[in-house]
mmCIF file of the N, C-alpha and C atoms, coordinates in Angstrom:
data_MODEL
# 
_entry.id   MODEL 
# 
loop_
_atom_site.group_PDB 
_atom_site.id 
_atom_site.type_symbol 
_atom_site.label_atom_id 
_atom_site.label_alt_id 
_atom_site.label_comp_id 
_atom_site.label_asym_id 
_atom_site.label_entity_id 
_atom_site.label_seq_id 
_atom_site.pdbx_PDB_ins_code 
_atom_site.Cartn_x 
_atom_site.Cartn_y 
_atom_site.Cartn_z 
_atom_site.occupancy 
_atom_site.B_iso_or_equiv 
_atom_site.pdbx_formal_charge 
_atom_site.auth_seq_id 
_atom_site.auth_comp_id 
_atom_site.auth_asym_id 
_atom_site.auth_atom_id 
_atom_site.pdbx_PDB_model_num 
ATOM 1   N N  . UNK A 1 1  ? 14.066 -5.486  5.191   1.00 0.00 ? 1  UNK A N  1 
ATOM 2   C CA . UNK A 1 1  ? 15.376 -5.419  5.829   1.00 0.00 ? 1  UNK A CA 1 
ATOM 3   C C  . UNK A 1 1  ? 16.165 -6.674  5.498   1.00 0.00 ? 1  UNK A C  1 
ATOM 4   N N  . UNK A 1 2  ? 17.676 -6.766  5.208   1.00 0.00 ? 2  UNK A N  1 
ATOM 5   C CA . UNK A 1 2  ? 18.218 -7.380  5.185   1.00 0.00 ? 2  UNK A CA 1 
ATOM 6   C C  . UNK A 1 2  ? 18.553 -8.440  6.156   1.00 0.00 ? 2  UNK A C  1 
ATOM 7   N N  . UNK A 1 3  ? 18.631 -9.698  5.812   1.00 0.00 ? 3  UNK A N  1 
ATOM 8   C CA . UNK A 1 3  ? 18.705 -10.876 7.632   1.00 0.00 ? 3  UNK A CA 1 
ATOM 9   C C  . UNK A 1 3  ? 20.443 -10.743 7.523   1.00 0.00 ? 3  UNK A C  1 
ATOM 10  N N  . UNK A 1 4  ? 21.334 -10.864 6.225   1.00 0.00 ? 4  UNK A N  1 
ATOM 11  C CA . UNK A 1 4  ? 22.417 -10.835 6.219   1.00 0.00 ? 4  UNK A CA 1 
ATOM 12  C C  . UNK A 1 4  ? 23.271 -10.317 7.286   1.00 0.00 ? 4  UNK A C  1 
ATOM 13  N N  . UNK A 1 5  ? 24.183 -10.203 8.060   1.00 0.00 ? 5  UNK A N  1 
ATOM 14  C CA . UNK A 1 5  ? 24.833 -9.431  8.956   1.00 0.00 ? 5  UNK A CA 1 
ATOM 15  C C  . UNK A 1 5  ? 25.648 -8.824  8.220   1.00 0.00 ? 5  UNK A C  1 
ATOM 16  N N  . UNK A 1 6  ? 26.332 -9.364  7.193   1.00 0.00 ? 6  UNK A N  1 
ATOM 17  C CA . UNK A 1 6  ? 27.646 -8.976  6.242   1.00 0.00 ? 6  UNK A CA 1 
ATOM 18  C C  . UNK A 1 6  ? 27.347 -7.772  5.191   1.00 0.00 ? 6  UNK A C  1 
ATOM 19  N N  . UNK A 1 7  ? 25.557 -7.452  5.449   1.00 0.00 ? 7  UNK A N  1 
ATOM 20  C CA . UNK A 1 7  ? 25.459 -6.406  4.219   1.00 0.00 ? 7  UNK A CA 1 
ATOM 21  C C  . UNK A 1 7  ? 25.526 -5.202  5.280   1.00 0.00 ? 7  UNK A C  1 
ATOM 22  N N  . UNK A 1 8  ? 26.010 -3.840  4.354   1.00 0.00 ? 8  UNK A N  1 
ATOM 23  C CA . UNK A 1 8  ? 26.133 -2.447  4.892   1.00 0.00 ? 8  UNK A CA 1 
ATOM 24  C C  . UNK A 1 8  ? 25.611 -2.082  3.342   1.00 0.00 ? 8  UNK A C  1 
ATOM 25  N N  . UNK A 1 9  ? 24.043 -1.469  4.368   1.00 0.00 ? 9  UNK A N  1 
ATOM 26  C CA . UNK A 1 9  ? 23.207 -1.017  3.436   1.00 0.00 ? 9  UNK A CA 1 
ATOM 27  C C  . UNK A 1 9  ? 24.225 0.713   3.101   1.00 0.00 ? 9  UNK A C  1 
ATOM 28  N N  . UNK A 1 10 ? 25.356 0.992   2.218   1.00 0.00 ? 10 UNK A N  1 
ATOM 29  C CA . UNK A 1 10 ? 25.603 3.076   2.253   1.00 0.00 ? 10 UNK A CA 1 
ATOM 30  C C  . UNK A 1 10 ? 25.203 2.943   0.980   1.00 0.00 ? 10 UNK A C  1 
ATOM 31  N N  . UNK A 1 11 ? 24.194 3.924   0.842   1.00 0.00 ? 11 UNK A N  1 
ATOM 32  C CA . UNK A 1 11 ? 23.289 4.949   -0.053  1.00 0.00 ? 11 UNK A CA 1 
ATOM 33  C C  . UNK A 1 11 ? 24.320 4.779   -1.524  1.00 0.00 ? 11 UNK A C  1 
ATOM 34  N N  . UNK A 1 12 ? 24.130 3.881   -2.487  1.00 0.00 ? 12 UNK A N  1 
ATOM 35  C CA . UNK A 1 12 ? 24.079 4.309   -3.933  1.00 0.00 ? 12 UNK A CA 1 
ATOM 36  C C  . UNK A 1 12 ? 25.762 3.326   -4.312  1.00 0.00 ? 12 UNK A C  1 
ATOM 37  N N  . UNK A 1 13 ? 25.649 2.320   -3.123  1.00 0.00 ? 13 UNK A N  1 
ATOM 38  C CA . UNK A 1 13 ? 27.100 1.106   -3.281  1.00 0.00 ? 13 UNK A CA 1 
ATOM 39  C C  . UNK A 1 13 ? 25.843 0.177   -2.848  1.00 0.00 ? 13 UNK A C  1 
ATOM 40  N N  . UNK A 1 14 ? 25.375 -0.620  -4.242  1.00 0.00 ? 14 UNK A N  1 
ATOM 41  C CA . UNK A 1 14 ? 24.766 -2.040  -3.957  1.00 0.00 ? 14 UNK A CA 1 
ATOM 42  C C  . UNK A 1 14 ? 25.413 -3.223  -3.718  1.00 0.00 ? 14 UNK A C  1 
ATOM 43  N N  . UNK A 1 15 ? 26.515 -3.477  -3.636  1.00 0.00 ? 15 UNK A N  1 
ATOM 44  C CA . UNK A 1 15 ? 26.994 -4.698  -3.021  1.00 0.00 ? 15 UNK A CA 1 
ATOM 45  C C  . UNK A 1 15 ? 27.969 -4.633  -1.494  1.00 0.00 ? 15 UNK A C  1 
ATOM 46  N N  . UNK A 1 16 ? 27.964 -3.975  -0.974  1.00 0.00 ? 16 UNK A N  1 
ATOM 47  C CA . UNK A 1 16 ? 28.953 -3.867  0.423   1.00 0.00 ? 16 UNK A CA 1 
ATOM 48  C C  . UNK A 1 16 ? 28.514 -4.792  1.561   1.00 0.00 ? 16 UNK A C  1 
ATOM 49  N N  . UNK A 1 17 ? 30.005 -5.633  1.567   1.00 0.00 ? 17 UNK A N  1 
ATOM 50  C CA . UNK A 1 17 ? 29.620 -6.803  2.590   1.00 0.00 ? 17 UNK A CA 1 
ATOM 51  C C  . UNK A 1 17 ? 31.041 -6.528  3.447   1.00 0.00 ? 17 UNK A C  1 
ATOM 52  N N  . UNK A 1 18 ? 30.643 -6.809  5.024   1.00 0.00 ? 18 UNK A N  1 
ATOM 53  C CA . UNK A 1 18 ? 31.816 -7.016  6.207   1.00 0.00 ? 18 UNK A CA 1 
ATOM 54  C C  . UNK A 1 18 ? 32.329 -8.823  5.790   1.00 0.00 ? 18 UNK A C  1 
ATOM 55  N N  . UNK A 1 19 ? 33.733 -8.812  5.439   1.00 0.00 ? 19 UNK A N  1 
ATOM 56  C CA . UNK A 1 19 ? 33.872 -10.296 5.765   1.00 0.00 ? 19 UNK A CA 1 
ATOM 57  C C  . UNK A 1 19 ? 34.678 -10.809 6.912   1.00 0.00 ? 19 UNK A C  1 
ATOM 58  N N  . UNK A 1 20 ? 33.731 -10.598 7.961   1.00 0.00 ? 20 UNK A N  1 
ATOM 59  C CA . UNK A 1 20 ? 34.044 -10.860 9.237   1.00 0.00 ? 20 UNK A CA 1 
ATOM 60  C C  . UNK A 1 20 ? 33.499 -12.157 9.469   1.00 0.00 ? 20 UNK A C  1 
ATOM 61  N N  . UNK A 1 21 ? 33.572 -12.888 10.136  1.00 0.00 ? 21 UNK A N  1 
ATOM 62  C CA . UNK A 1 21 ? 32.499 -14.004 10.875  1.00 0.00 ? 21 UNK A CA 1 
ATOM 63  C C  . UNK A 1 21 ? 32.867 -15.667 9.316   1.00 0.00 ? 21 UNK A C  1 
ATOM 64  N N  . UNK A 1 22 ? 33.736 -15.733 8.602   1.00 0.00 ? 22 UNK A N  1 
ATOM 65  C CA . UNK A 1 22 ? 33.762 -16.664 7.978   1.00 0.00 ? 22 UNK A CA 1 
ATOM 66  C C  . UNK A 1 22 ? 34.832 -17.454 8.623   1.00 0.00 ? 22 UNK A C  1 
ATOM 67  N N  . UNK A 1 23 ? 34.856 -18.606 8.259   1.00 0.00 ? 23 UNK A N  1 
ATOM 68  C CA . UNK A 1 23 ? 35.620 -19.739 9.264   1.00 0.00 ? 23 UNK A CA 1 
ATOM 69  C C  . UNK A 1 23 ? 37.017 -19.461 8.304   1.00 0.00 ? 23 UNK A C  1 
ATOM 70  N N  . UNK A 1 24 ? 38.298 -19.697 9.451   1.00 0.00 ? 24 UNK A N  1 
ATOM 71  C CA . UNK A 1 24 ? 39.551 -19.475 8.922   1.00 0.00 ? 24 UNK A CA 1 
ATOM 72  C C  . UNK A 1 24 ? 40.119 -21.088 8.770   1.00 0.00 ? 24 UNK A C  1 
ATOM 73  N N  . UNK A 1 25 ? 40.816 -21.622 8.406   1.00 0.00 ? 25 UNK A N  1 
ATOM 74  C CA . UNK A 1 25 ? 41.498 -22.807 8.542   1.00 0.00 ? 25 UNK A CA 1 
ATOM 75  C C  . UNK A 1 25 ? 42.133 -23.263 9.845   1.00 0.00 ? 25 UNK A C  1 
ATOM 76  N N  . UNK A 1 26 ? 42.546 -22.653 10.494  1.00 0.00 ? 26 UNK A N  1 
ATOM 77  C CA . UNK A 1 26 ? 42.848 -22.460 12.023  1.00 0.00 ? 26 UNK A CA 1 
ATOM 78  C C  . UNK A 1 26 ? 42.076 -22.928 12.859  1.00 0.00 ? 26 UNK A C  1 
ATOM 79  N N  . UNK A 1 27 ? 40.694 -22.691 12.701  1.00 0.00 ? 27 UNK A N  1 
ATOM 80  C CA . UNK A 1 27 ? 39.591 -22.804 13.510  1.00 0.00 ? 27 UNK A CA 1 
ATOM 81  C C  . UNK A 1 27 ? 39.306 -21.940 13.585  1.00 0.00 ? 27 UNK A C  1 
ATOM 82  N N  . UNK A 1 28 ? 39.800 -20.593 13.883  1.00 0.00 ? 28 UNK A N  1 
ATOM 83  C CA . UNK A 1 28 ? 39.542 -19.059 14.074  1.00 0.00 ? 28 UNK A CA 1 
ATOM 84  C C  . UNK A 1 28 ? 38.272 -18.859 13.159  1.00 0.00 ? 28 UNK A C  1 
ATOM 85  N N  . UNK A 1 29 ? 37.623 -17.256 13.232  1.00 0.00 ? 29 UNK A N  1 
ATOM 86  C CA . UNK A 1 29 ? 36.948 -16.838 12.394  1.00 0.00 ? 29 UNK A CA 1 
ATOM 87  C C  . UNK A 1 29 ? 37.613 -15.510 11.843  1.00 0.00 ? 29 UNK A C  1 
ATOM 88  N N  . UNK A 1 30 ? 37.211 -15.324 11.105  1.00 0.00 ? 30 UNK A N  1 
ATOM 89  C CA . UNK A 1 30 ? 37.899 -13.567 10.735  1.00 0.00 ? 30 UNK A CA 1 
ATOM 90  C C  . UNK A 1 30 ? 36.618 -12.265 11.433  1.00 0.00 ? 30 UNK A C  1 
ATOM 91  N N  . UNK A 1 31 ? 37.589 -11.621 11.211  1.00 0.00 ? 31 UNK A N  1 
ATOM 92  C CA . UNK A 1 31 ? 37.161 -10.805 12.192  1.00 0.00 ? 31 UNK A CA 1 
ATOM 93  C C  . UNK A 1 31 ? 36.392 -9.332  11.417  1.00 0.00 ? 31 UNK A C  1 
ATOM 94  N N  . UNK A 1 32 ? 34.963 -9.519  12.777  1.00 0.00 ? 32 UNK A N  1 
ATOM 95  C CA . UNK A 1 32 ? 34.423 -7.976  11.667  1.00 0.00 ? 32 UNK A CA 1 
ATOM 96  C C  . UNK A 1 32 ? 34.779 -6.652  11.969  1.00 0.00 ? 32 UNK A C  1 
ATOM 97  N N  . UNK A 1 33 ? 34.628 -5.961  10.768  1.00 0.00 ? 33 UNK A N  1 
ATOM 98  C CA . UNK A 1 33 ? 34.919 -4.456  10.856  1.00 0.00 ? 33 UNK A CA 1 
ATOM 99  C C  . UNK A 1 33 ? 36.625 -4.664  10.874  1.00 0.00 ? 33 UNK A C  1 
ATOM 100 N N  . UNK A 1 34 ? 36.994 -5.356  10.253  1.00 0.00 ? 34 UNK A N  1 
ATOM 101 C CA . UNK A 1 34 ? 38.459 -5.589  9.394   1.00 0.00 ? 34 UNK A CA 1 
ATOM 102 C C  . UNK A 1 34 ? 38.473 -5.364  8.201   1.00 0.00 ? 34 UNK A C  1 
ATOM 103 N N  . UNK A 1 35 ? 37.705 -6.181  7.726   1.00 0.00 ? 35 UNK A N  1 
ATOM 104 C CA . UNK A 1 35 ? 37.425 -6.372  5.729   1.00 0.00 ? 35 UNK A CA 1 
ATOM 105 C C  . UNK A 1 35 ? 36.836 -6.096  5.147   1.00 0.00 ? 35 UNK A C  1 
ATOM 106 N N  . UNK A 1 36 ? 36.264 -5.086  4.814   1.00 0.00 ? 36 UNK A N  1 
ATOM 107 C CA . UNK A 1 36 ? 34.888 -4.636  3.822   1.00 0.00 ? 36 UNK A CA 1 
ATOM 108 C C  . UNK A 1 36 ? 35.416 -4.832  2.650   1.00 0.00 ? 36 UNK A C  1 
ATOM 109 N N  . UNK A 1 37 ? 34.498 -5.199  1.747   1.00 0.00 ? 37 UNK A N  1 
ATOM 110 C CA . UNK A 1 37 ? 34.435 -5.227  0.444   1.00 0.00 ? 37 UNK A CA 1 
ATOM 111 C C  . UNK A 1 37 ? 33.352 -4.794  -0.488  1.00 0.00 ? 37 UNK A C  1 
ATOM 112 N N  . UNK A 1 38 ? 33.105 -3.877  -1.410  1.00 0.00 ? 38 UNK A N  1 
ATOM 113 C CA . UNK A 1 38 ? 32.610 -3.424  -2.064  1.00 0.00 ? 38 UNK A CA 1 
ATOM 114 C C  . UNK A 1 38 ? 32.449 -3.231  -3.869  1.00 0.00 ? 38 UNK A C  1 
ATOM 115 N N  . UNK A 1 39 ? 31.494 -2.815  -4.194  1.00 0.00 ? 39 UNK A N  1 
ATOM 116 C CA . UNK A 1 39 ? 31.416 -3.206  -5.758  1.00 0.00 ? 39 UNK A CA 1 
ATOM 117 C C  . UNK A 1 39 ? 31.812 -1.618  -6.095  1.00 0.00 ? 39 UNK A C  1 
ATOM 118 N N  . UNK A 1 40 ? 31.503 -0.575  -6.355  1.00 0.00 ? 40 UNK A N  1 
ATOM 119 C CA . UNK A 1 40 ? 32.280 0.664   -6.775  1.00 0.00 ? 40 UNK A CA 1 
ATOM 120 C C  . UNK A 1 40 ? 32.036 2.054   -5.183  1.00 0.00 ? 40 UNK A C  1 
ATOM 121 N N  . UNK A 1 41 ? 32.462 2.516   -4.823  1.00 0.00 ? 41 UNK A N  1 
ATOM 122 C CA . UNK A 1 41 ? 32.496 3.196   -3.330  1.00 0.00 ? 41 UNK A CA 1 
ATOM 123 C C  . UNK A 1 41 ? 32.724 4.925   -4.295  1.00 0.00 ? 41 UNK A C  1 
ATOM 124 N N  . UNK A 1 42 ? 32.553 4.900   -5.627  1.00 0.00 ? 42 UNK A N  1 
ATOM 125 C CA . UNK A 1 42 ? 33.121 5.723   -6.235  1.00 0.00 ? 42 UNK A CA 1 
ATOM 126 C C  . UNK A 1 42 ? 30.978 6.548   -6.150  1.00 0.00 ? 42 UNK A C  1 
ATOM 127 N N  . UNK A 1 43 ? 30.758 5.812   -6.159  1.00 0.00 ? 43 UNK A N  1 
ATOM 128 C CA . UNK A 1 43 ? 29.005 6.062   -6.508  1.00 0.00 ? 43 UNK A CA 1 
ATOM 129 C C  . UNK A 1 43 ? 28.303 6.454   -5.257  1.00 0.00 ? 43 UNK A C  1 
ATOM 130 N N  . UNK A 1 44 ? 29.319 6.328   -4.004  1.00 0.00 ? 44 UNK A N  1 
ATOM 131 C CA . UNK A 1 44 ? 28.289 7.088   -2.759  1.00 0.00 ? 44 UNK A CA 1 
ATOM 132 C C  . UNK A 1 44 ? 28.315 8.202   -2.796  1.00 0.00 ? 44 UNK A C  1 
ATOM 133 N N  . UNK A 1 45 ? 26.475 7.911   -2.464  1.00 0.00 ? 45 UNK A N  1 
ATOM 134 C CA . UNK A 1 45 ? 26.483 10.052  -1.782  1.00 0.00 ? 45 UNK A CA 1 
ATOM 135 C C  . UNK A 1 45 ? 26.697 10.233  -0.683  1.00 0.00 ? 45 UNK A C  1 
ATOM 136 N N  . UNK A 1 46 ? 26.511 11.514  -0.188  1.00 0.00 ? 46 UNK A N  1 
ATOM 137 C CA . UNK A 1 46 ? 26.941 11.989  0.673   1.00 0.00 ? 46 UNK A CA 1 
ATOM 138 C C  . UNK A 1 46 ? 26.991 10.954  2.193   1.00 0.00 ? 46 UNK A C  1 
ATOM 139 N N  . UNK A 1 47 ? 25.564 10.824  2.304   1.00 0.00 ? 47 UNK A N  1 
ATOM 140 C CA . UNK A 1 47 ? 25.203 9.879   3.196   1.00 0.00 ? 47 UNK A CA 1 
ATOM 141 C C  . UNK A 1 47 ? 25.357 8.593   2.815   1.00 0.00 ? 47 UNK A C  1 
ATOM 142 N N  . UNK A 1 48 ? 26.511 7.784   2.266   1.00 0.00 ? 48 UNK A N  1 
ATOM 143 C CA . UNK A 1 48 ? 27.092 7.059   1.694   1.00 0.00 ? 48 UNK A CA 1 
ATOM 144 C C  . UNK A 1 48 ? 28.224 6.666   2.746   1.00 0.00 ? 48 UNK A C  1 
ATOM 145 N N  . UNK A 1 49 ? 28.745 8.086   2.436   1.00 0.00 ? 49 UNK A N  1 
ATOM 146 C CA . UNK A 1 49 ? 30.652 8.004   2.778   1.00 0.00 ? 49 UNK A CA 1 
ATOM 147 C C  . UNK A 1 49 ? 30.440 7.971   3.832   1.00 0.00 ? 49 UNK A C  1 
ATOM 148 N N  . UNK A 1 50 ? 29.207 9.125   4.593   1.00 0.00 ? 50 UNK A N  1 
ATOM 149 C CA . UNK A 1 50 ? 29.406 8.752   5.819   1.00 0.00 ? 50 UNK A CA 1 
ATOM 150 C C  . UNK A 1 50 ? 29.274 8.013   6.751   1.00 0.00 ? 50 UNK A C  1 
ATOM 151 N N  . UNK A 1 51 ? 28.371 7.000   6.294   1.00 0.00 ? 51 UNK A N  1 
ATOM 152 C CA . UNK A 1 51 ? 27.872 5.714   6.928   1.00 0.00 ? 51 UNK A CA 1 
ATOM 153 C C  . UNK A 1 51 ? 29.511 4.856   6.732   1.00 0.00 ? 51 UNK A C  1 
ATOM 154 N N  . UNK A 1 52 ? 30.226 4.860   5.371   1.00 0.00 ? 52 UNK A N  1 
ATOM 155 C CA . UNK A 1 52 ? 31.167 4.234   5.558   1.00 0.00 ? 52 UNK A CA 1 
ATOM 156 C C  . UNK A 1 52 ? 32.411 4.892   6.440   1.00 0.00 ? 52 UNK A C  1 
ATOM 157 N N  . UNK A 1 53 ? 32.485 5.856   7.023   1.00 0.00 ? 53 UNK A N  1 
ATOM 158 C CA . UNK A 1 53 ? 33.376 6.359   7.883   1.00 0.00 ? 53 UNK A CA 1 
ATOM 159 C C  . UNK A 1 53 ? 32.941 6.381   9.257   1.00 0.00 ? 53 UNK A C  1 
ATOM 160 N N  . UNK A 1 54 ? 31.598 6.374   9.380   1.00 0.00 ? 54 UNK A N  1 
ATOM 161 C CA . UNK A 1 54 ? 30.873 5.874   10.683  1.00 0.00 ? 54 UNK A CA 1 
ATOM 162 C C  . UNK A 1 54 ? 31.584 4.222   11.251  1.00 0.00 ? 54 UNK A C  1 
ATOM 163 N N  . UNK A 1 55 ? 31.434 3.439   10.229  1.00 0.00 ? 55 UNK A N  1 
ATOM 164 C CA . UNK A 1 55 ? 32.070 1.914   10.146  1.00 0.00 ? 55 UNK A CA 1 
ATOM 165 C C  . UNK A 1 55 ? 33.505 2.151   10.711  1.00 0.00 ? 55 UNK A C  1 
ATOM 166 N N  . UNK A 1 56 ? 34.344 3.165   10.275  1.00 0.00 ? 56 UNK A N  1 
ATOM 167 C CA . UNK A 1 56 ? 35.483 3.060   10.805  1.00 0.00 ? 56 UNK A CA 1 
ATOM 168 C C  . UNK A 1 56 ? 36.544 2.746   9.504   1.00 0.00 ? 56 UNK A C  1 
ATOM 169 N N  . UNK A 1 57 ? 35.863 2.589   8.296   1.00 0.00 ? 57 UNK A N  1 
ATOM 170 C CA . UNK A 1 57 ? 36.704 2.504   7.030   1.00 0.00 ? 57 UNK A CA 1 
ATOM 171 C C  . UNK A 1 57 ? 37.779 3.523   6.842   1.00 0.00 ? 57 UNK A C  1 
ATOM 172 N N  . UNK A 1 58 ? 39.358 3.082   7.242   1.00 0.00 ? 58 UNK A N  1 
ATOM 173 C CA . UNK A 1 58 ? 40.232 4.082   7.129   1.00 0.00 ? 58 UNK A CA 1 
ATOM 174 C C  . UNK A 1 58 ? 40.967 4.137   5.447   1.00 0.00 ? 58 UNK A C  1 
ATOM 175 N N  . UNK A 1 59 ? 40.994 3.188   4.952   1.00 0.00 ? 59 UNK A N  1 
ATOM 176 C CA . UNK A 1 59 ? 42.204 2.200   3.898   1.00 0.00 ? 59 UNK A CA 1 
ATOM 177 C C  . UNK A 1 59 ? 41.201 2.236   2.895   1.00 0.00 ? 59 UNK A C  1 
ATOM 178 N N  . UNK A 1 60 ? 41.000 2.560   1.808   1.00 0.00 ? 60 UNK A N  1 
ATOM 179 C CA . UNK A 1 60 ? 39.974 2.094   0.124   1.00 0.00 ? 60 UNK A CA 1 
ATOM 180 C C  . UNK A 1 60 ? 41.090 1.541   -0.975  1.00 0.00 ? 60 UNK A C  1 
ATOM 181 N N  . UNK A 1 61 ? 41.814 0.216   -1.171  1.00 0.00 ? 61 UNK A N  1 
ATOM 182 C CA . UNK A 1 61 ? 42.184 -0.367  -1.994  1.00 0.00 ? 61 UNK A CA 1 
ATOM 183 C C  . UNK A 1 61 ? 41.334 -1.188  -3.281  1.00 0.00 ? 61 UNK A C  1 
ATOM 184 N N  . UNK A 1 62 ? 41.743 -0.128  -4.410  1.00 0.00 ? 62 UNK A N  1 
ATOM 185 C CA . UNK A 1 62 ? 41.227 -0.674  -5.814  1.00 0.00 ? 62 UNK A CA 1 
ATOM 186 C C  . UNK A 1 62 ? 41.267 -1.910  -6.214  1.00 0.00 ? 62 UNK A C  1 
ATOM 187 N N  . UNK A 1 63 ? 41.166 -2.637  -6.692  1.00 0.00 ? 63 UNK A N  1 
ATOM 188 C CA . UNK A 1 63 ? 41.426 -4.174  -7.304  1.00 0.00 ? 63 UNK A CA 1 
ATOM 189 C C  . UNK A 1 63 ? 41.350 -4.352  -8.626  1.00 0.00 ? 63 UNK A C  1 
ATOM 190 N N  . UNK A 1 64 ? 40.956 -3.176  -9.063  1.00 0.00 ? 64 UNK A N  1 
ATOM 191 C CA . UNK A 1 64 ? 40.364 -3.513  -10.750 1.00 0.00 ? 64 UNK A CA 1 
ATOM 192 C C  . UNK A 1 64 ? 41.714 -3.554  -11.139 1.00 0.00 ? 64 UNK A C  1 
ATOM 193 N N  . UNK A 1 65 ? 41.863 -4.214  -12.410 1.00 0.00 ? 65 UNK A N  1 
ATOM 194 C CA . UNK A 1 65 ? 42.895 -3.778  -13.521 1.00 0.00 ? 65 UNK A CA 1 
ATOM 195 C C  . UNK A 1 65 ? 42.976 -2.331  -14.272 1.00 0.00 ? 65 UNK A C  1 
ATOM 196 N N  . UNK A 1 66 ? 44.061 -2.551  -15.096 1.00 0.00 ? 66 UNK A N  1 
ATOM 197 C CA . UNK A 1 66 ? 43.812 -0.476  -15.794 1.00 0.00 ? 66 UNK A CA 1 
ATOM 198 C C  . UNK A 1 66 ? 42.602 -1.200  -16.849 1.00 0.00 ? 66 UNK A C  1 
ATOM 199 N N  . UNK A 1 67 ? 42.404 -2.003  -17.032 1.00 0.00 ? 67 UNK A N  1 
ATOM 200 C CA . UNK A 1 67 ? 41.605 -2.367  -18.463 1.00 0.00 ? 67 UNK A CA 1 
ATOM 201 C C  . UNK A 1 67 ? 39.748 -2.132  -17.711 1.00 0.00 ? 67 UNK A C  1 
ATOM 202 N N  . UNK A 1 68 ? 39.469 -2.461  -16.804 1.00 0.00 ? 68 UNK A N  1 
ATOM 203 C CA . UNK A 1 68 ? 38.399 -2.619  -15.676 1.00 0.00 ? 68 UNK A CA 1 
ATOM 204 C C  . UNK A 1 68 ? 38.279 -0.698  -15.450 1.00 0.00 ? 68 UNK A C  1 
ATOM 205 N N  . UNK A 1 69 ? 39.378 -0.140  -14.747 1.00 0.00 ? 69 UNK A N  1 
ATOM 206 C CA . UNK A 1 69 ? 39.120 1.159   -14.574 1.00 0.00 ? 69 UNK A CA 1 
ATOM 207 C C  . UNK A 1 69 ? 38.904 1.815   -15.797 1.00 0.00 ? 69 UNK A C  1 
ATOM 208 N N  . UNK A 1 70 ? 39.570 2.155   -16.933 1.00 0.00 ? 70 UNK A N  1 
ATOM 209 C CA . UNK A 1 70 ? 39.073 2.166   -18.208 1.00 0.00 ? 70 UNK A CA 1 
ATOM 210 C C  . UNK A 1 70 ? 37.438 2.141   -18.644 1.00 0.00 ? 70 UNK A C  1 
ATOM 211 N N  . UNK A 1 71 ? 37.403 1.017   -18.695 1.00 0.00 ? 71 UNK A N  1 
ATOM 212 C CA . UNK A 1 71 ? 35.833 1.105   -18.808 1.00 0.00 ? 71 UNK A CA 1 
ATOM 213 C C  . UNK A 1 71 ? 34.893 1.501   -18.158 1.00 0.00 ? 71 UNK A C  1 
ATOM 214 N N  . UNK A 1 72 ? 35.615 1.524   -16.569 1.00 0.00 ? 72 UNK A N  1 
ATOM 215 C CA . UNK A 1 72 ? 34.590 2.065   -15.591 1.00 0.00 ? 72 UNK A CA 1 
ATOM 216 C C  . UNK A 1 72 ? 34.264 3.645   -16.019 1.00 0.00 ? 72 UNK A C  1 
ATOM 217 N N  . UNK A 1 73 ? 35.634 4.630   -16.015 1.00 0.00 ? 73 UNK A N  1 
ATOM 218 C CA . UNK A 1 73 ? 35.420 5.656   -16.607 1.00 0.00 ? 73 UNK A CA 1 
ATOM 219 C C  . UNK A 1 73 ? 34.943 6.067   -17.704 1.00 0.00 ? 73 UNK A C  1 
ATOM 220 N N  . UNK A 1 74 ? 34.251 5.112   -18.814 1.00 0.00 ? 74 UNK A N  1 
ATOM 221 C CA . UNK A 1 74 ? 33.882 5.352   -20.096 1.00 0.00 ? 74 UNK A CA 1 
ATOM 222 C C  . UNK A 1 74 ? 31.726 5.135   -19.912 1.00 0.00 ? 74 UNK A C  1 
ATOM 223 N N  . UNK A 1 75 ? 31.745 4.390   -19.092 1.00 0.00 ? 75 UNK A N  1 
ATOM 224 C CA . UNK A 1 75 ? 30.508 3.675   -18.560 1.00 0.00 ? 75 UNK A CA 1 
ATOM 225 C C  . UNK A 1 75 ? 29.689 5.340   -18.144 1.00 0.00 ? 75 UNK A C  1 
ATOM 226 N N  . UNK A 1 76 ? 28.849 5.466   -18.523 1.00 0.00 ? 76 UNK A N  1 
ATOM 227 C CA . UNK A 1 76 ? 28.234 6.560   -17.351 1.00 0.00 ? 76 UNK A CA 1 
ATOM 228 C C  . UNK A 1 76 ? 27.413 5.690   -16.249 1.00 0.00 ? 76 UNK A C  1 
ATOM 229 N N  . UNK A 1 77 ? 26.738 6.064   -15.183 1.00 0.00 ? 77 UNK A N  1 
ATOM 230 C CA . UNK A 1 77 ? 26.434 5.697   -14.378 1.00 0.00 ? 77 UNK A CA 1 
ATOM 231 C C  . UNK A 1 77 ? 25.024 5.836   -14.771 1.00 0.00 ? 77 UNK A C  1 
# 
């Protein structure tokens, strides 16, 4: 098992972290179950998505470039 708090083990996305709980400049912390971040969300199964909609994930913003998506689509899995 993971000790991390920030990992969300969903089925077939190996990097998904909450970035909640890191120190803000303020003093504040940020806040969890605000920020997920993930390495491709394109690769969950079933019991994937739903663990990430269990979380409460409403919003999935891309980040790649067209040059990044490109290759992603050329890549097989």
């Amino acid at each position: 098992m993971d000790a991390d708090p920030r990992h969300l083990p969903w089925d077939a996305c190996f990097n998904v972290r909450d970035l909640g709980g890191f120190p803000a400049r303020d003093g504040h912390v940020t806040r969890w179950r605000a920020v997920v971040r993930a390495d491709n969300i394109c690769r969950l199964t079933h019991h994937g998505r739903a663990a990430l909609a269990r979380y409460g994930i409403r919003t999935a913003i891309d980040l790649r470039s067209k040059k990044e998506l490109a290759l992603a689509r050329a890549t097989p899995i």
